[in-house]
N, C-alpha and C positions, 0 to 999 in steps of 0.2 A: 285586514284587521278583523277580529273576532267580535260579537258581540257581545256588550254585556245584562247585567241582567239588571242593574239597575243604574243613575246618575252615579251614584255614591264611590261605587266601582270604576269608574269611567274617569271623573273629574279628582284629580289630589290638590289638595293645596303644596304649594312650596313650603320646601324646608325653610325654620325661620337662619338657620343660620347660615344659609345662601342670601336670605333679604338682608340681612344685616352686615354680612361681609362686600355686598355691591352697594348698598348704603353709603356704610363706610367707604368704598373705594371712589365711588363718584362725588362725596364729598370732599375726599383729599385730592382728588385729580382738580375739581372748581376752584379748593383752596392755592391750588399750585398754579394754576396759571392764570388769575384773576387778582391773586394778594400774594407774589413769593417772597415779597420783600417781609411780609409778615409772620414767615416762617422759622420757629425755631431749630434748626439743621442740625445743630448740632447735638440735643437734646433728641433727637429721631432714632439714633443707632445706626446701623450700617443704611437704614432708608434714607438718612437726611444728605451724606456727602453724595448719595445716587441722584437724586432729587436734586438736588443744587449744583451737581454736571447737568443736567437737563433743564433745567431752569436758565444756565449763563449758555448753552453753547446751542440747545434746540429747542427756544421758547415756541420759535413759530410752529413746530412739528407736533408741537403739546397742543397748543388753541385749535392749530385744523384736527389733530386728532380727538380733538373736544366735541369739538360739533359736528366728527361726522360718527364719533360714535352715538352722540346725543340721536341724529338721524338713522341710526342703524335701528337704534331701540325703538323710537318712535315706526319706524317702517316693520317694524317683526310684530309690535304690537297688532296694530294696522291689519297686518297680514294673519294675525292669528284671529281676531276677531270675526274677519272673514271667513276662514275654516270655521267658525263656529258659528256662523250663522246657515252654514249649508246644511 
């Protein structure tokens, strides 16, 4: 890696509309398998009958896929904080 010349160069912030579209997607993934009964499906567009096959036929596969992606973030974080303390 090259050097830079200053922080500014070095550090970007994220696009907002990357924070916003995992925003949105980790709230709709909580809403799904937390509250499905709560879901209006049909009001969704082609996402709602998706959803609501995954909701009746692989609830379990949603919840572990829940918390192990919650575990993934938490671990990258983790590990990037690291790199930036070196």
């Amino acid at each position: 890696m090259g050097s830079t010349g200053s922080d500014k160069d070095y550090f970007q912030r994220g696009s907002l509309l990357w924070f916003a579209v995992i925003t949105l997607s980790f709230g709709y993934y909580t809403w799904v398998v937390f509250w499905p009964q709560s879901i209006p499906y049909q009001s969704l567009g082609p996402l709602g009958p998706f959803t609501q096959y995954l909701v009746d036929h692989h609830h379990a596969l949603l919840h572990n896929g829940y918390w192990i992606a919650w575990l993934i973030h938490i671990g990258e974080s983790l590990y990037a904080m690291a790199l930036c303390k070196q």
